[in-house]
C-alpha positions in Angstrom: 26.9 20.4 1.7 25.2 17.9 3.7 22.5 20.6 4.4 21.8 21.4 1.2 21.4 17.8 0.4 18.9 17.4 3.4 17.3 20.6 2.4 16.6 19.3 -1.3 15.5 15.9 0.2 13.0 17.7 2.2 11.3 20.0 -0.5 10.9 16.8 -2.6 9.0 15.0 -0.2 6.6 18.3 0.7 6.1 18.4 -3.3 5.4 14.4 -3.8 1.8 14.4 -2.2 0.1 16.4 -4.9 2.3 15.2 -7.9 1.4 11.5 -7.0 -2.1 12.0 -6.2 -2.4 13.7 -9.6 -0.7 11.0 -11.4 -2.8 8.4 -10.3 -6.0 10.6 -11.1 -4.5 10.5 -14.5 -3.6 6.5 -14.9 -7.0 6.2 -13.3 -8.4 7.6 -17.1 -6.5 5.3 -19.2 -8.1 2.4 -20.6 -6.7 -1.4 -19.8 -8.0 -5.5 -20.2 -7.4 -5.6 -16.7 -8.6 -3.2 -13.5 -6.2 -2.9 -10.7 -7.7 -1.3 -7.6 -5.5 -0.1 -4.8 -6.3 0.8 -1.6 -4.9 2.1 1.8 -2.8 5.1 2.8 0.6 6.6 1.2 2.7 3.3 0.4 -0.3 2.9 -2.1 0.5 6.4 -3.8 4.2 5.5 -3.2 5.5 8.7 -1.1 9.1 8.8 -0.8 9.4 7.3 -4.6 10.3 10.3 -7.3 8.4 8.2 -9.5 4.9 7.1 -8.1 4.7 4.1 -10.0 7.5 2.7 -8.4 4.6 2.0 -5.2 4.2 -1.3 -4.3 0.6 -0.4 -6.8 2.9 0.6 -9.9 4.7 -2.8 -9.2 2.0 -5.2 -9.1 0.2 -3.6 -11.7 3.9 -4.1 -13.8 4.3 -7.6 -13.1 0.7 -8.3 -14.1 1.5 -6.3 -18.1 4.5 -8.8 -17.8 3.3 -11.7 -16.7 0.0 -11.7 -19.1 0.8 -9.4 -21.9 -2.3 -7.2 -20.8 -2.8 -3.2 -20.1 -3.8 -2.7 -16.8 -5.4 0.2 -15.5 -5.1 1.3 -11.8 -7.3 3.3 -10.1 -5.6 4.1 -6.6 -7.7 5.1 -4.2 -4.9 5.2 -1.4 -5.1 8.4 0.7 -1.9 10.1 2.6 -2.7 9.8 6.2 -5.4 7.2 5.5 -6.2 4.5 8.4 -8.2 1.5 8.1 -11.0 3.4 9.4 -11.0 5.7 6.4 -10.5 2.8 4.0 -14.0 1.4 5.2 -15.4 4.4 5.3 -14.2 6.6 2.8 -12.4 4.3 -0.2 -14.7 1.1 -0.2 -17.4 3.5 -1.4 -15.5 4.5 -4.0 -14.3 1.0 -5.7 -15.8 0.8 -9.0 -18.0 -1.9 -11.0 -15.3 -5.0 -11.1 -15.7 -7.3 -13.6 -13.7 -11.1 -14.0 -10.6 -9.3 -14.9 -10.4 -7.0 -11.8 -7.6 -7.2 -8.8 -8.4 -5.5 -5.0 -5.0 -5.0 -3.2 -5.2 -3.2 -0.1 -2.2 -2.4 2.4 -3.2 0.0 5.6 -1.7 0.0 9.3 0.8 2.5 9.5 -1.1 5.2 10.1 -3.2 3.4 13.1 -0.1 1.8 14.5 1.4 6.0 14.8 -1.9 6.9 16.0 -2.0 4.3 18.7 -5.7 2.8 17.2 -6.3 0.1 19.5 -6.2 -3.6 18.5 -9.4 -4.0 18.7 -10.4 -1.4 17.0 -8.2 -2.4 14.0 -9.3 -5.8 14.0 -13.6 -4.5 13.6 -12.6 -2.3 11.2 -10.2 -4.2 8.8 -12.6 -7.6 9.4 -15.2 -5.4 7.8 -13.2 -4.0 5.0 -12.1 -7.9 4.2 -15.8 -9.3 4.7 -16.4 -6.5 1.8 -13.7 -7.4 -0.2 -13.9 -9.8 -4.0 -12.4 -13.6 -3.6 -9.0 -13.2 -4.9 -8.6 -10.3 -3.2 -4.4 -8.9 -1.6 -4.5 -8.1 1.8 -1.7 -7.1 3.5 0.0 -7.1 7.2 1.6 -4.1 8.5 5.5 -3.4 7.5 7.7 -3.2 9.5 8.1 0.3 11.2 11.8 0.1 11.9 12.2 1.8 15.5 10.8 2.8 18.7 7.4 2.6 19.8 5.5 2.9 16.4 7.2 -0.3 15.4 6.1 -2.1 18.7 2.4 -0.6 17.3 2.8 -2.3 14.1 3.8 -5.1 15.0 0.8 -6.3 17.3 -2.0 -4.6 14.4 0.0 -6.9 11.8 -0.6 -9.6 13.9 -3.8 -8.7 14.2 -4.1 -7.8 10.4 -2.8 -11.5 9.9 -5.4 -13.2 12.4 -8.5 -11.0 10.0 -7.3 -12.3 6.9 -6.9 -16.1 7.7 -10.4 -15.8 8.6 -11.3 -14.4 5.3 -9.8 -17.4 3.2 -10.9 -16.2 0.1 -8.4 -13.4 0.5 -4.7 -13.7 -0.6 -2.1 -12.8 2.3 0.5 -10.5 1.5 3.9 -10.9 3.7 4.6 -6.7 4.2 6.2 -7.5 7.4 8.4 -9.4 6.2 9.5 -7.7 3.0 10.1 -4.6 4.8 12.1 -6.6 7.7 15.6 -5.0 7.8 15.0 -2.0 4.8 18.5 -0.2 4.4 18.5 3.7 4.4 19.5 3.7 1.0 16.0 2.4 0.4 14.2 5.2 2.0 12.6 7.9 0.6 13.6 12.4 1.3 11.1 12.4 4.2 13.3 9.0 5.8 9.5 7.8 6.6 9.0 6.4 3.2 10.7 3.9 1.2 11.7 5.2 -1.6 11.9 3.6 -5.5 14.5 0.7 -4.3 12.5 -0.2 -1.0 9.4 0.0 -3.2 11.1 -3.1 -5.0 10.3 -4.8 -1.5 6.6 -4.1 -1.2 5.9 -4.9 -4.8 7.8 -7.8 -4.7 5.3 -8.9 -1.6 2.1 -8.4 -3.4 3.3 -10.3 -6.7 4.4 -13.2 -4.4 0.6 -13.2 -2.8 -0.7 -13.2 -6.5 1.2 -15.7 -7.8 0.5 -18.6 -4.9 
């Protein structure tokens, strides 16, 4: 039984990449008053979540329909396996005209912190993708990583990832440390690397916080 259930967990989550990355392609198309652009790596598709706008991007762009009683349309230009590296390199690029009603939100680190970038390197990289960044701008640390190692990773490049945005105070902070501080594993996603819809509710929560103050 239990098997079978980790078996099905695991074919979801080989499945999600593609699915999610054409459903953004496809919000990306649909008209709204106001632009939401998201970058940074898979918590920006929202791998692990059946339902990809359940990402912490689906969720802010949400609250904002709520809030203001507007359309909003996302393009998500997160990438699976995407560090900070790639986001100046390969996403910035990519942003499209903004106009006055136009959100940035970016959230990247996990993928350095696994991959042992150094501090340093992190800091040049991320300072350069905030000095590129619109006023107004969401700029989050890295979440918590849980366990082992990897955590002890993320947890000096969000440090770090706090230090580059006070220095940027045009930008607005978002706590992703903090929201994802103590996640349950009934909030992670089939791949347990993930959150999933629930622990979604976390990062989204984070990033309307940051827009709101």
């Amino acid at each position: 039984m239990f098997v079978a259930w980790q078996a099905r967990r695991l074919w979801r989550a080989t499945t999600m990449e593609d699915d999610h990355a054409a459903y953004w392609r496809r919000r990306s198309r649909s008209p709204g008053d106001v632009l939401l652009v998201a970058l940074g790596d898979s918590l920006a598709q929202g791998l692990g979540a059946l339902h990809p706008e359940r990402s912490w991007a689906g969720r802010l762009a949400d609250a904002i329909e709520a809030r203001d009683g507007v359309r909003v349309r996302v393009v998500n230009l997160g990438v699976v396996g995407a560090t900070v590296a790639d986001v100046r390199a390969r996403q910035l690029p990519d942003v499209p005209a903004l106009g006055p009603r136009a959100i940035v939100a970016l959230a990247v680190g996990t993928n350095d912190a696994a991959q042992d970038v150094p501090a340093e390197d992190f800091r040049r990289d991320l300072d350069a993708v905030c000095a590129a960044l619109p006023a107004g701008a969401l700029v989050a640390d890295v979440p918590d990583l849980q366990r082992g190692v990897v955590r002890e990773r993320g947890m000096r490049l969000a440090e770090v990832a706090r230090e580059v945005v006070a220095a940027h105070p045009g930008l607005r902070p978002v706590a992703l440390e903090a929201a994802a501080h103590g996640i349950h594993v009934w909030e992670a996603g089939p791949d347990l690397a993930h959150p999933n819809g629930r622990g979604y509710r976390r990062y989204g929560r984070a990033f309307v916080e940051a827009l709101e103050q």
